[in-house]
PDB file as gemmi writes it, atoms N, CA and C in Angstrom:
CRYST1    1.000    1.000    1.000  90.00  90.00  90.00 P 1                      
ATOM      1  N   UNK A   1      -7.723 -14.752  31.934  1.00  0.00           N  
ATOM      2  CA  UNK A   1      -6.474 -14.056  32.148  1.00  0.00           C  
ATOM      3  C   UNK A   1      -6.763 -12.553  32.209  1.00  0.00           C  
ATOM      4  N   UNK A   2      -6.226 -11.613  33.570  1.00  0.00           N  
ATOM      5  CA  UNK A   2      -6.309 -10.526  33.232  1.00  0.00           C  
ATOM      6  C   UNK A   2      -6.314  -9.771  32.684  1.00  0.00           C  
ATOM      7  N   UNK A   3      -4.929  -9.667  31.921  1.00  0.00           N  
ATOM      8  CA  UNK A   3      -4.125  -9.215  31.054  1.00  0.00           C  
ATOM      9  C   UNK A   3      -4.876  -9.305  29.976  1.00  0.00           C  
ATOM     10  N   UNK A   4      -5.325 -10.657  29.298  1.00  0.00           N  
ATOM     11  CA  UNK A   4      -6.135 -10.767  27.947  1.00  0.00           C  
ATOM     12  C   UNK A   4      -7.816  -9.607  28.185  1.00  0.00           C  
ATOM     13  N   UNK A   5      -8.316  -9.548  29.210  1.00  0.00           N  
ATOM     14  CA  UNK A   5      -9.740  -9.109  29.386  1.00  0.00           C  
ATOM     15  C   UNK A   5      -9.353  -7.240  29.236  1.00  0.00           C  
ATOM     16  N   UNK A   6      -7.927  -7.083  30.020  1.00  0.00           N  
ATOM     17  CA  UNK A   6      -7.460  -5.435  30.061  1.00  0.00           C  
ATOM     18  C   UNK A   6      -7.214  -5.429  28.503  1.00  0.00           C  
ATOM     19  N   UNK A   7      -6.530  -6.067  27.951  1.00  0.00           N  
ATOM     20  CA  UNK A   7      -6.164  -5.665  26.792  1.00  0.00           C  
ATOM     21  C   UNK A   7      -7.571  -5.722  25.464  1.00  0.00           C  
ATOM     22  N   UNK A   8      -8.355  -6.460  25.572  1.00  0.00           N  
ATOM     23  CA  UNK A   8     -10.178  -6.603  24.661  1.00  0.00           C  
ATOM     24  C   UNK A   8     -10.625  -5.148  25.569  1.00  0.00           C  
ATOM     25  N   UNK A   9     -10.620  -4.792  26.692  1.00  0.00           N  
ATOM     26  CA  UNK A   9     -11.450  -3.676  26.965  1.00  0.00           C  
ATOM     27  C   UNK A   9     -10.445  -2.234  26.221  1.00  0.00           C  
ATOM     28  N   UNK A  10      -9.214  -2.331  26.146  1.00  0.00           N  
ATOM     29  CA  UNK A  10      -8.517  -0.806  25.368  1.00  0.00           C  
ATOM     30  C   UNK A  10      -8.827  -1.054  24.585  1.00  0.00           C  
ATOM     31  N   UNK A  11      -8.843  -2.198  23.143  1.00  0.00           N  
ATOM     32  CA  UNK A  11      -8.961  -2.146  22.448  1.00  0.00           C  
ATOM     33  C   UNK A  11     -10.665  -1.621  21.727  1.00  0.00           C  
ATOM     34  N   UNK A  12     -11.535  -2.257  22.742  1.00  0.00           N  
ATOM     35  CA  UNK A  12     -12.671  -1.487  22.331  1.00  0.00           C  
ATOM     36  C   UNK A  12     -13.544  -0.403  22.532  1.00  0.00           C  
ATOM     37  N   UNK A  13     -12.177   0.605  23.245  1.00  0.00           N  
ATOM     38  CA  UNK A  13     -11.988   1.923  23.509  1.00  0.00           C  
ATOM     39  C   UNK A  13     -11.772   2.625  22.705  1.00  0.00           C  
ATOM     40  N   UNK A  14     -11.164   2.099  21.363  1.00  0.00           N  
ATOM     41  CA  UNK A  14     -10.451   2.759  20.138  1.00  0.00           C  
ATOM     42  C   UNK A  14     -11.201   2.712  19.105  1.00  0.00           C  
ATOM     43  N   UNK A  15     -11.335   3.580  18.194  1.00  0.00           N  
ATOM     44  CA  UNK A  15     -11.875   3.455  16.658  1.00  0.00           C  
ATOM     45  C   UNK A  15     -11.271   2.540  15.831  1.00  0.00           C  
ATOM     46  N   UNK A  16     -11.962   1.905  14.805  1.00  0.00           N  
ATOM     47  CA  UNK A  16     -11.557   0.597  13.787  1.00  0.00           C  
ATOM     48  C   UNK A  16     -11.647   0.967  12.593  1.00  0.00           C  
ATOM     49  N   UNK A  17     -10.890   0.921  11.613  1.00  0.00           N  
ATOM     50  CA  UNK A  17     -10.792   1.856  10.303  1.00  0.00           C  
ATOM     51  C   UNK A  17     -11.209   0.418   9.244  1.00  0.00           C  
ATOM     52  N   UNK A  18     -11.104  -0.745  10.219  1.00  0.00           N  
ATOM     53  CA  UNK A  18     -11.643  -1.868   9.056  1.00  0.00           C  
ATOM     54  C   UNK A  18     -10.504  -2.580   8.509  1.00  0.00           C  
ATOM     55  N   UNK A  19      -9.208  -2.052   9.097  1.00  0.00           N  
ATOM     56  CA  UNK A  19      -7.776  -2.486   8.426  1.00  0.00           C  
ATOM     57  C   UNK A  19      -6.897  -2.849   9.706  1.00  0.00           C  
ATOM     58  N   UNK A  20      -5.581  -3.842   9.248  1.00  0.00           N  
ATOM     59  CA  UNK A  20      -5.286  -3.622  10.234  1.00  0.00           C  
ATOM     60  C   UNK A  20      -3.750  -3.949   9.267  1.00  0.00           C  
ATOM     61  N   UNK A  21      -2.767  -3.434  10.599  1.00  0.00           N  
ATOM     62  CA  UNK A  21      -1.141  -3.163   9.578  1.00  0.00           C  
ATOM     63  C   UNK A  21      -0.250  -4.705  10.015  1.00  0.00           C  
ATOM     64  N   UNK A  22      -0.047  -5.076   8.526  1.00  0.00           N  
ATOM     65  CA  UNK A  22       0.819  -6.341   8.990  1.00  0.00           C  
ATOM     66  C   UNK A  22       1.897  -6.485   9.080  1.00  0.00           C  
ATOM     67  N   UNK A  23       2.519  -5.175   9.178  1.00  0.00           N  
ATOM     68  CA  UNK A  23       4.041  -5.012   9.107  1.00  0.00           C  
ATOM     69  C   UNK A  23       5.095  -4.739   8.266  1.00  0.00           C  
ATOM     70  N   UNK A  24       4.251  -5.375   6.636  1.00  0.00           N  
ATOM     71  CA  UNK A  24       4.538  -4.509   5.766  1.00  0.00           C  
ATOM     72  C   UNK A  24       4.696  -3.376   5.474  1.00  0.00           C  
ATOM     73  N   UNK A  25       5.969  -2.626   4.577  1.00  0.00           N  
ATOM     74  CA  UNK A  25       6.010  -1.187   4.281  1.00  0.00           C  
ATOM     75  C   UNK A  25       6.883  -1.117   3.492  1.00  0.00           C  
ATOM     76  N   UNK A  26       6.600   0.264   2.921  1.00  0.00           N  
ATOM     77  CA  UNK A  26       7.372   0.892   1.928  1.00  0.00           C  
ATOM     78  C   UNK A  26       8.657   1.891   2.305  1.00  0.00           C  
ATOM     79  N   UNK A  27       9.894   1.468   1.923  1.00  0.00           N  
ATOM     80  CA  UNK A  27      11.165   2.573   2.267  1.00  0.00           C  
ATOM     81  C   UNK A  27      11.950   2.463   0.907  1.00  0.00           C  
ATOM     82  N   UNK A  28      12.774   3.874   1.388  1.00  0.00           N  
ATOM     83  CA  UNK A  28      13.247   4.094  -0.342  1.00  0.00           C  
ATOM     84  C   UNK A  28      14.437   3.004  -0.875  1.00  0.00           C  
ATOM     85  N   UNK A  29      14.180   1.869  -0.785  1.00  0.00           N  
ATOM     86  CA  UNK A  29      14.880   0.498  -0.875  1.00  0.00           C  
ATOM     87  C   UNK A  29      13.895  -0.073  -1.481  1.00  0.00           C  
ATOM     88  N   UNK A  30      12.769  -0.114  -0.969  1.00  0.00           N  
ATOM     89  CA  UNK A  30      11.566  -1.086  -1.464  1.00  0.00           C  
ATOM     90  C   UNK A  30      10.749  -1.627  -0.196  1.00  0.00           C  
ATOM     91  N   UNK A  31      10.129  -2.795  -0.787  1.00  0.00           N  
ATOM     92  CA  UNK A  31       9.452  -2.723   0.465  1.00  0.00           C  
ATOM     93  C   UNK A  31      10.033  -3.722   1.269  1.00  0.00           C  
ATOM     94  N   UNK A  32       9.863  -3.626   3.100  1.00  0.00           N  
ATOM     95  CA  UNK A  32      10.451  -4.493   3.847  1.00  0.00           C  
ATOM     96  C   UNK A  32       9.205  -4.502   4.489  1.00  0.00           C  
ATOM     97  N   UNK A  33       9.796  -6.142   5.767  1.00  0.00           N  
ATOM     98  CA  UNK A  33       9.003  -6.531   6.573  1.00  0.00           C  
ATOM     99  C   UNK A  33       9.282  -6.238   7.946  1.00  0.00           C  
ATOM    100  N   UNK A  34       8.833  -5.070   8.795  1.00  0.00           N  
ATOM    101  CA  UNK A  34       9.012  -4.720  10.197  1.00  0.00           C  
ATOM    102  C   UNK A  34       9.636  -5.261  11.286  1.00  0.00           C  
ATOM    103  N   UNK A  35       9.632  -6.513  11.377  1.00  0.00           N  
ATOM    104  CA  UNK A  35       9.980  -7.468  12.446  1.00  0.00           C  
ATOM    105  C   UNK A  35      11.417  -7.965  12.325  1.00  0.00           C  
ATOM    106  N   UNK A  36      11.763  -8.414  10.980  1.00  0.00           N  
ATOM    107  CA  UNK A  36      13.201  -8.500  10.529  1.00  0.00           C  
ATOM    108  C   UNK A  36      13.963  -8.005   9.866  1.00  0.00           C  
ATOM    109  N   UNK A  37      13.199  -6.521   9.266  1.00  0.00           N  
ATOM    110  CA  UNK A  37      13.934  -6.098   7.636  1.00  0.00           C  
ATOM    111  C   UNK A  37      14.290  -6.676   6.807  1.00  0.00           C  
ATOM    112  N   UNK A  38      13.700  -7.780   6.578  1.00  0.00           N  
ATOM    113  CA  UNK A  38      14.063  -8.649   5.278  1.00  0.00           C  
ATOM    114  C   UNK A  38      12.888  -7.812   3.687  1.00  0.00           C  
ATOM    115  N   UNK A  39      13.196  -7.877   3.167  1.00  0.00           N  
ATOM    116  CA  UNK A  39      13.309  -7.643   1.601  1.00  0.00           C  
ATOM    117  C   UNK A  39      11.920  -8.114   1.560  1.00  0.00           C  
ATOM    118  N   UNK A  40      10.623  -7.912   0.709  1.00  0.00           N  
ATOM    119  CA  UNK A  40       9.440  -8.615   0.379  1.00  0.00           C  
ATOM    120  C   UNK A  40       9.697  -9.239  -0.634  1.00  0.00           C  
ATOM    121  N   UNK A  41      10.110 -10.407  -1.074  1.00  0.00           N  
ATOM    122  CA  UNK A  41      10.275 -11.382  -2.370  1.00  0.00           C  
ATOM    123  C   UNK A  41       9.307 -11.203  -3.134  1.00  0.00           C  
ATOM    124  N   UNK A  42       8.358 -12.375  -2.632  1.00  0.00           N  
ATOM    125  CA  UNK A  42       6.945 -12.250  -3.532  1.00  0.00           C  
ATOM    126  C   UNK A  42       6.179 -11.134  -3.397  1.00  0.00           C  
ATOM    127  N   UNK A  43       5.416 -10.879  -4.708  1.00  0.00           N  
ATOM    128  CA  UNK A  43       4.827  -9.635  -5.120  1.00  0.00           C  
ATOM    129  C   UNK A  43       3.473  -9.936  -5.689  1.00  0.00           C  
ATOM    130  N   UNK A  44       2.432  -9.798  -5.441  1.00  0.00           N  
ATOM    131  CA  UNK A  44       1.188 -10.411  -6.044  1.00  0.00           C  
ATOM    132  C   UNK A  44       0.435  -8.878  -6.132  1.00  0.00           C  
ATOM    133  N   UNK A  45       0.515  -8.048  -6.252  1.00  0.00           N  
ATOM    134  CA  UNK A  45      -0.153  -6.554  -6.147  1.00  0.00           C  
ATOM    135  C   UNK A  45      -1.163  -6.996  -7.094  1.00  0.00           C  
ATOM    136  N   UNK A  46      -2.470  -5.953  -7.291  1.00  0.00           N  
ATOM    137  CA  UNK A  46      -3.683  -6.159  -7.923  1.00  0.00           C  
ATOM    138  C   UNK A  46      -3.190  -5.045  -9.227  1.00  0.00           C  
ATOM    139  N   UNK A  47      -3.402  -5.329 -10.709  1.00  0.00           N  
ATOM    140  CA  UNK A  47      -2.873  -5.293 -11.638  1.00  0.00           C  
ATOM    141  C   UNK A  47      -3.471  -3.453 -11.642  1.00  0.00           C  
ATOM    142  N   UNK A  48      -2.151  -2.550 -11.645  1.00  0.00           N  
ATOM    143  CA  UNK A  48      -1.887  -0.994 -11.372  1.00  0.00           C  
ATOM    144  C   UNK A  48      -1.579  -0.443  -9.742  1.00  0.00           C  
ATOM    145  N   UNK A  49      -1.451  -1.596  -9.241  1.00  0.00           N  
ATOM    146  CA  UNK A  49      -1.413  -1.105  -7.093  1.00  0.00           C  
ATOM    147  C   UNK A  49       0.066  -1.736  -7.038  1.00  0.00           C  
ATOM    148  N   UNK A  50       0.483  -0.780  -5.818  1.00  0.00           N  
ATOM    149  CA  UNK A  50       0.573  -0.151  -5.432  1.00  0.00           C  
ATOM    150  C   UNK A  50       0.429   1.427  -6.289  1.00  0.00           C  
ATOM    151  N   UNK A  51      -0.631   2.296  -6.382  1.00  0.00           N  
ATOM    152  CA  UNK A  51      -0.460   3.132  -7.022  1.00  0.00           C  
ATOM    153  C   UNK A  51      -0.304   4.671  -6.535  1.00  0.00           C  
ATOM    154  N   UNK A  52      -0.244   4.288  -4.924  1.00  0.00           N  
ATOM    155  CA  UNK A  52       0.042   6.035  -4.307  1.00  0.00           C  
ATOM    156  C   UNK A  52      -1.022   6.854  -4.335  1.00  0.00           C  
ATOM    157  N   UNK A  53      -2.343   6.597  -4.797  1.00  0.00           N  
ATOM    158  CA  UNK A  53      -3.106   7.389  -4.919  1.00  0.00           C  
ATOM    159  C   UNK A  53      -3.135   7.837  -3.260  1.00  0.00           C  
ATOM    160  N   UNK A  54      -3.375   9.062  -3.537  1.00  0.00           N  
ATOM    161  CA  UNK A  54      -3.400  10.257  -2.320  1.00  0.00           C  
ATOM    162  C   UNK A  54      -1.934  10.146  -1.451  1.00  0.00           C  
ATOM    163  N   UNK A  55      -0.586   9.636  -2.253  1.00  0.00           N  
ATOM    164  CA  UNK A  55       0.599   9.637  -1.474  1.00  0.00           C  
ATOM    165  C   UNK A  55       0.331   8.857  -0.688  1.00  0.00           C  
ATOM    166  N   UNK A  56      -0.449   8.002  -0.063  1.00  0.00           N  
ATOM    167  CA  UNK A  56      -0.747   7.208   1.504  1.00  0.00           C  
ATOM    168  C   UNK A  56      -0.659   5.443   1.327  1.00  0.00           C  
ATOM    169  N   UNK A  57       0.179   4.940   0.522  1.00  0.00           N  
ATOM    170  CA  UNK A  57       0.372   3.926   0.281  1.00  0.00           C  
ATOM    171  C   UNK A  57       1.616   3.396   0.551  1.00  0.00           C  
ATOM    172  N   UNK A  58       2.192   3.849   1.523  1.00  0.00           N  
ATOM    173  CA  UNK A  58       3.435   3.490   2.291  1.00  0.00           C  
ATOM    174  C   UNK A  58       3.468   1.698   2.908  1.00  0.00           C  
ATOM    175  N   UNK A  59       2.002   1.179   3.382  1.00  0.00           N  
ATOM    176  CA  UNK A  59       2.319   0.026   4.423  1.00  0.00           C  
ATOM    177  C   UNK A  59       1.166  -0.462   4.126  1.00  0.00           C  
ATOM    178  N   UNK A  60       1.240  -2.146   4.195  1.00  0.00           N  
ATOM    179  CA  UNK A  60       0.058  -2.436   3.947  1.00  0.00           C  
ATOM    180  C   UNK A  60      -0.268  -3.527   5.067  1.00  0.00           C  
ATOM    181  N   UNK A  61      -1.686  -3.020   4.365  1.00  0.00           N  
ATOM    182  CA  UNK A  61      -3.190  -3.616   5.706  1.00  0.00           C  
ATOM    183  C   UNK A  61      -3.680  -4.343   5.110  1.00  0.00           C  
TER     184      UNK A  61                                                      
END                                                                             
C-alpha cells in the first residue's frame, strides 16, 4: 500500500525520544483520555509518580 510505505518513510525522517503518547493527560480536572474525554478510573502509578519532577508530567507515554 502506498500510503502505508509514505507514511514508514516520514516517520523515519523524524527523531525517536523512545516514548510514545497514548493519549493520556493531565487537565486541571484530572486526568482524561484524548479521544473521548472520559475520566481515567483506574490508577496504578509507581509508588510517589506522578511526581512533576521538572513540571513536564502532563501526559503519559
Amino acid at each position: 500500500n502506498e500510503n502505508w510505505i509514505s507514511l514508514q518513510e516520514a516517520a523515519g525522517e523524524k527523531a525517536h525520544s523512545g516514548y510514545a503518547w497514548i493519549g493520556l493527560y493531565n487537565d486541571i480536572n484530572g486526568w482524561r483520555w484524548s479521544y473521548n474525554e472520559e475520566s481515567l478510573v483506574f490508577q496504578s502509578w509507581a509508588l510517589g509518580q506522578p511526581n512533576n519532577y521538572g513540571l513536564g508530567e502532563e501526559c503519559v507515554g
